[in-house]
N, C-alpha and C positions, 0 to 999 in steps of 0.2 A: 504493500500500500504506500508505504514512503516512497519508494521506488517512483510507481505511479505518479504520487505528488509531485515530485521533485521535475519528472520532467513534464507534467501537467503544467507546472509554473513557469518551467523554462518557455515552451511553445507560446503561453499568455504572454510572458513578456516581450517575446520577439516580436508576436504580432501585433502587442499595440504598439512598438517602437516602428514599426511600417505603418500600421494607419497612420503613425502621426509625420511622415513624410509626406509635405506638399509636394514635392518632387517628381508628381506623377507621370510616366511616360507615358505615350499615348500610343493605340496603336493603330493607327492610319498611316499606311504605309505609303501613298500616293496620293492621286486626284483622286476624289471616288471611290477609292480602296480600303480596304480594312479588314482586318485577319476574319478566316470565315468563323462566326460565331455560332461554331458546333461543339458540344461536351458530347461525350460518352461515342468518339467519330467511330465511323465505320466506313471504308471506301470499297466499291464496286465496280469491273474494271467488265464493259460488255459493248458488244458492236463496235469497239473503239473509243469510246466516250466512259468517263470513270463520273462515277455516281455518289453523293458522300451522305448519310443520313445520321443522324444525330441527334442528341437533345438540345430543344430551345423551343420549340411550340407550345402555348398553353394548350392550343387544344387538338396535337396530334404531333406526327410526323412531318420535316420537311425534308426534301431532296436539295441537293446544289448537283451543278453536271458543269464537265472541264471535260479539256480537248487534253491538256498538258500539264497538270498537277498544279498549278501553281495560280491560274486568274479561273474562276467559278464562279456561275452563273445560278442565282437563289430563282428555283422556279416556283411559279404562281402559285402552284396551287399545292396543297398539303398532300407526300406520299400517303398519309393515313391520317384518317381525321375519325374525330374520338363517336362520330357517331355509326362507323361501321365498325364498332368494337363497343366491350360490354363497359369500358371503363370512360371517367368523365375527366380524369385529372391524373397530371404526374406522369408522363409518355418520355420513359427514358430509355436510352441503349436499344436503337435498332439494328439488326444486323440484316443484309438481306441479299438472298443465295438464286441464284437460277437452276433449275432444278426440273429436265423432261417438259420442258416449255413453260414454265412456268415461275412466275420469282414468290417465294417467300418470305415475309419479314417475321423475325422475331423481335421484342420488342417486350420491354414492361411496363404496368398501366397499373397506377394506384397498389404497387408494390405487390404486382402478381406479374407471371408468367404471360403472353399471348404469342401465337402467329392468326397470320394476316394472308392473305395470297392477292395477286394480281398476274393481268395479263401484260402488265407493261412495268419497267422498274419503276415509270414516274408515278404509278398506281393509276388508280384508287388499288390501294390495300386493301379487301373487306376480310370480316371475319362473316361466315354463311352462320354459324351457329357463336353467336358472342357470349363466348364465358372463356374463363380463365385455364389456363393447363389446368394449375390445380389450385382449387378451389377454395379450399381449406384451412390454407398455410400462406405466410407471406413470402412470395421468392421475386427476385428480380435480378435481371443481367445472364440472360440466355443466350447461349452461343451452340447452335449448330456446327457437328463435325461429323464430316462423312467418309469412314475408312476405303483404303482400297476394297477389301471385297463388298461395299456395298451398304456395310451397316452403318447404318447414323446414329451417332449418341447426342445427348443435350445434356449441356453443362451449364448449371444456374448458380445463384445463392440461396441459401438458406439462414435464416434469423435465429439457429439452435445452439450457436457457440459463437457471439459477435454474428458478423456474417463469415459463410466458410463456404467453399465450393464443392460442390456434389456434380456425377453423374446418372444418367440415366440410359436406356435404351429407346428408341424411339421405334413405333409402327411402321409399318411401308407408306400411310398416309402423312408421314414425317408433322403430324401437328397432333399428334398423340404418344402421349408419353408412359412407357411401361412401368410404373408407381415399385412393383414389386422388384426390378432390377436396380433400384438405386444404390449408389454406392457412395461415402465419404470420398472426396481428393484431398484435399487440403485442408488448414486454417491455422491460425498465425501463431505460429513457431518460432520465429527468428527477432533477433534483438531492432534492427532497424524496420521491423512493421510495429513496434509496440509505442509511438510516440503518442497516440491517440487515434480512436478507442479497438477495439479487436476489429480488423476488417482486412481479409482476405476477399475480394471480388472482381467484378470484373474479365472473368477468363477467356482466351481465346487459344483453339490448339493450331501447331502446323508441327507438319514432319521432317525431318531430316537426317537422311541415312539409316532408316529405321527404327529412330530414336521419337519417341513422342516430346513436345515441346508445348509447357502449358505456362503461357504469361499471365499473370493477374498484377491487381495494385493493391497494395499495402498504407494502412492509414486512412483516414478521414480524407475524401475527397474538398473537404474543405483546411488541409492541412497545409502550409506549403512542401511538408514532406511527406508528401504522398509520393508515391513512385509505385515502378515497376520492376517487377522479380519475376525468374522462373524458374518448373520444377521438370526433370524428366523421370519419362517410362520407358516403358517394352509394351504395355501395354494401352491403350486409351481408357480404360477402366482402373490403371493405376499398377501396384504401387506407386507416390511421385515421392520422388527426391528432391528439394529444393537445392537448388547452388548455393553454395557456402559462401560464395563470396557476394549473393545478393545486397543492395538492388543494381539493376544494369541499367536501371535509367533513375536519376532522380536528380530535382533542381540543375538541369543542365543549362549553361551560359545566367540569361537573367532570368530565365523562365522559373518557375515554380508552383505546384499544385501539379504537377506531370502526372498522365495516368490516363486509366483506365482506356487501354490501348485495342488497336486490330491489325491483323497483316493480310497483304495484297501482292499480288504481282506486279509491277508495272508491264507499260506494252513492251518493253524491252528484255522483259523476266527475271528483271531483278524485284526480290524480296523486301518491300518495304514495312512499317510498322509506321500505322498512325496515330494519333494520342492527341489527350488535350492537355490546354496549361490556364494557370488563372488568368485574368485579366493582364494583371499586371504585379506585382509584390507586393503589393496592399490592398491590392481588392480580388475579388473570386469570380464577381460575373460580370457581363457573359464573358464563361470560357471560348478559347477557342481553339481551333481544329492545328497540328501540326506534324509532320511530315518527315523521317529518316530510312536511311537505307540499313539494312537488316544483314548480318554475315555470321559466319561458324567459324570456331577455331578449327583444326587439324587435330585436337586430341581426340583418345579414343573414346569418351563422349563429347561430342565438339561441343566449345560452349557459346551460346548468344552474345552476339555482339551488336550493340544500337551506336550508329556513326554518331560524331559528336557535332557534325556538318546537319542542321534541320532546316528542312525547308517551310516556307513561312507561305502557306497558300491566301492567296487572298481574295477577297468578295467585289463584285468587280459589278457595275451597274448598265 
């Protein structure tokens, strides 16, 4: 509990020695520009056009679409609006997959589970039957992963220890979720996620060399040391091991509030990792959307590596 306290206090007094910086930077980076104001980003890379969805709508989802990662275009209308789903408020972390003709969003809504389906990425999203995965229970920050031979798992949070990330099995209609397959991955273990309060979330998996790779963030997304860690497997079901030398990303350059990340190809096929950061070092919102290149060491578990080169995409009118 001292423990606790101690660096409870430390984190107070940092951050009101930041609010009380007038010094504020701004972040308009141009004419007309300004960092895209997306948290919890997710980017989707189809027909040549990359798609970014996010949180920042009261009442749903919105889309941004870019030719070249860097200038994005905010479109009109909401990829998902909260009245083709059972939820009225709180539309965060969408992720969303093309999948046999069809895109999926996952997404959470008043601190439950949904997907969404559409025939276009820019939506409409609808949910045909609106309720929650599951129903019962508060989970948020679903990430669809789909192995080689075909099975899809879904990886969310759950509120039973802090937040902690769990899997599951998912149906062939990939918007139902097998309850009885669920398995713990995670939850916060390591000395640099304990700054404030228990929160492993956030997860996204990718493969490499046969190695499962599971990111999440660590801390209060309203911390500025929130960051990002990960853990590996053999299997998508687990055992994970976290890196001991976590996190691989956290307060990089002047940014801070880093997290709750996703990875994507670019059209060139390299392995990027997108995330968000606060505002600015004294303020938290709106977050926004930000952009690095993603690589492996040579060891015999190769380990993550996030370039310290980020690129700053911007919203462009």
């Amino acid at each position: 509990m001292k423990k606790f306290f101690l660096l409870f206090t430390f984190f107070l007094i940092g951050f009101i020695a930041c609010a009380e910086n007038r010094d504020e930077p701004t972040r308009e980076v141009g004419k007309s520009q300004t960092v895209v104001p997306l948290a919890d980003p997710f980017i989707m890379l189809y027909n040549n056009t990359y798609y970014a969805y996010g949180t920042g709508a009261a009442n749903g989802i919105e889309v941004y679409t870019s030719d070249d990662l860097k200038e994005w275009k905010k479109e009109s209308a909401l990829a998902l609006h909260k009245d083709n789903t059972w939820a009225g408020r709180w539309f965060w972390a969408p992720e969303v997959y093309h999948i046999n003709g069809k895109f999926y969003m996952y997404f959470s809504a008043d601190e439950h589970i949904g997907v969404a389906v559409a025939n276009s990425p820019l939506g409409p999203f609808i949910q045909t039957d609106k309720k929650p995965m599951i129903a019962d229970e508060k989970t948020i920050d679903n990430t669809l992963y789909i192995d080689d031979d075909g099975k899809a798992y879904l990886y969310f949070d759950r509120f039973n220890d802090g937040l902690n990330i769990w899997v599951g099995e998912m149906e062939d209609d990939l918007q139902t979720l097998r309850m009885e397959t669920l398995t713990p991955c995670i939850h916060v273990s390591q000395a640099w996620e304990e700054v404030w309060p228990r929160v492993n979330e956030g997860a996204f998996i990718t493969k490499h060399k046969g190695i499962y790779y599971l990111t999440y963030s660590g801390n209060s997304y309203e911390s500025p040391f929130y960051g990002v860690g990960f853990a590996t497997a053999t299997s998508p079901k687990g055992p994970w091991t976290k890196y001991e030398k976590n996190p691989i990303l956290q307060k990089p350059g002047n940014l801070v509030g880093v997290g709750h990340s996703a990875m994507f190809r670019d059209k060139e096929g390299q392995l990027k990792i997108v995330f968000h950061a606060h505002y600015n070092q004294s303020r938290i919102h709106p977050r926004g959307m930000y952009i690095a290149d993603v690589t492996f060491t040579d060891d015999a578990i190769p380990v993550m590596r996030i370039s310290t080169a980020i690129l700053v995409p911007v919203s462009v009118k």
